[in-house]
N, C-alpha and C positions, 0 to 999 in steps of 0.2 A: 554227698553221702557221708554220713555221721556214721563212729566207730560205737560201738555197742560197750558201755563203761559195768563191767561184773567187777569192781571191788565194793560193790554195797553188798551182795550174797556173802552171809558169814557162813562160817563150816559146820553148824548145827544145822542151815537151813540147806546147803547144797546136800550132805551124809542123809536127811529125812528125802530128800525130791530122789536124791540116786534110788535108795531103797526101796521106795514107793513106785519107779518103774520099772525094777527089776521085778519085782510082783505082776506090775499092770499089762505091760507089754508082752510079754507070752500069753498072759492070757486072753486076750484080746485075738494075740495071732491064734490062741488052739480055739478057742472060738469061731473065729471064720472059716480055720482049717476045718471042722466038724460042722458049719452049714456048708461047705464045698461038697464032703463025704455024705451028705444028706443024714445027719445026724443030729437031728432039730433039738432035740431034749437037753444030753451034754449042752449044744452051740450055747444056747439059749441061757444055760446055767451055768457057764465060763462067762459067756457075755454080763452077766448079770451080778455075778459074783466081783467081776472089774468096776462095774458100777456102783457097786456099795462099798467096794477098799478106795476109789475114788472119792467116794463122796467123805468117807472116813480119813482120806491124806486132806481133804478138807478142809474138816472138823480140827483134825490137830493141829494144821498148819495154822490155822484161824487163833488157835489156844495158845501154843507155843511161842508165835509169832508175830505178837503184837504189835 
């Protein structure tokens, strides 16, 4: 078993990932929390809206991070 080497992540790129799932990650939970509550419409629009700041942590990571 090989140790996992994190001194190639610099501090622009760990400060952008932290931020991007303090975003993603509730939303994702109040998402499922509202298809549990049979609340298809929110679920559906929390779900989707994590989908597009994902695809957008992305985009920047892609731009910023070459």
């Amino acid at each position: 078993m090989t140790l996992l080497d994190t001194s190639d992540v610099t501090s622009p790129l760990f400060i952008t990932v932290l931020l991007f799932l303090l975003v993603l990650v509730p939303l994702v939970s109040l998402g499922i929390l509202r298809l549990v509550q049979s609340r298809r419409r929110s679920a559906l629009a929390l779900i989707g809206s994590s989908v597009l700041i994902g695809m957008l942590f992305l985009g920047i990571t892609s731009l910023m991070f070459q």
